[in-house]
C-alpha positions in Angstrom: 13.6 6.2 -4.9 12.0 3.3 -6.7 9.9 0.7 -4.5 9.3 -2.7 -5.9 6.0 -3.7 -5.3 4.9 -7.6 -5.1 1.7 -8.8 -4.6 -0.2 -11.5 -5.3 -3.4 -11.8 -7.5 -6.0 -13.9 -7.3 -4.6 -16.9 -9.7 -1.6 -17.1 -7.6 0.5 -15.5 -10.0 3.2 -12.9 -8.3 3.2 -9.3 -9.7 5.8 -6.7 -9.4 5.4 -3.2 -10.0 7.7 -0.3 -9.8 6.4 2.8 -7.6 7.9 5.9 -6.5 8.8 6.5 -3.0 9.3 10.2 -2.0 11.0 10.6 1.8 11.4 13.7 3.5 12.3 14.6 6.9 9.3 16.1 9.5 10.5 17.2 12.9 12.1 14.5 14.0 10.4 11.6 11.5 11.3 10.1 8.4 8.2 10.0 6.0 8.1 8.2 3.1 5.1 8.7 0.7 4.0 7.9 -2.8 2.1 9.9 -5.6 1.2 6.3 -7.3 -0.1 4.8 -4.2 -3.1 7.0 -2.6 -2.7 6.4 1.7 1.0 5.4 1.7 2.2 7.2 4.5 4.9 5.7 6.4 6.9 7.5 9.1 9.2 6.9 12.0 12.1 8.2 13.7 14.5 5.6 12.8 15.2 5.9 8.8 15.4 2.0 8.5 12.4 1.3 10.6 10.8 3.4 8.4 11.8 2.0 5.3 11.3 -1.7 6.6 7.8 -0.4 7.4 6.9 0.4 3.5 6.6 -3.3 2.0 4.2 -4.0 4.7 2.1 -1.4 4.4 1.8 -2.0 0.5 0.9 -5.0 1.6 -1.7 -4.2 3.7 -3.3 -1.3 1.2 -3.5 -4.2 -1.7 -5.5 -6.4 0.8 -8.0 -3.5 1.6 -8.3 -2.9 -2.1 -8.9 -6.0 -3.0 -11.4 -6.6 0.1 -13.5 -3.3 -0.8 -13.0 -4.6 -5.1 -14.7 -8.1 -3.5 -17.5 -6.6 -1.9 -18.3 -4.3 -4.3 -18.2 -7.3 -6.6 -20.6 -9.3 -4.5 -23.3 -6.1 -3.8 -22.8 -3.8 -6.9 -25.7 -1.8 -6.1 -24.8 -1.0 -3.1 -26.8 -1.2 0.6 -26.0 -4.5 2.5 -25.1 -7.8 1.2 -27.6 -10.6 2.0 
């Protein structure tokens, strides 16, 4: 399975990347996962929740990357930011 991706960058500009989504069944859960997206880990009883769930949750791991890239940015050498 084949996720489109679509997030914005900082000019504005939309970006859309194909990732692979692997699902499996746990117990009673549907997990989805993906080995190009490090912390994906989606999982729910109900399939379609589940898989409603993953854009989202893209969403929300782009935001903390580019949140940690910002201050990392602002204080490269690391301790607190002034």
């Amino acid at each position: 399975m084949t996720n489109p991706l679509m997030f914005r960058i900082p000019n504005g500009v939309e970006v859309r990347a194909d990732i692979r989504i692997a699902h499996r069944v746990v117990g009673t859960k549907h997990v989805f996962t993906s080995p190009d997206v490090p912390g994906l880990h989606v999982s729910h009883a109900d399939k379609q929740v589940a898989e409603d769930a993953i854009q989202p949750t893209l969403d929300m791991i782009d935001a903390m990357q580019r949140r940690i890239q910002s201050r990392c940015d602002r204080n490269p050498n690391g301790g607190d930011a002034a």
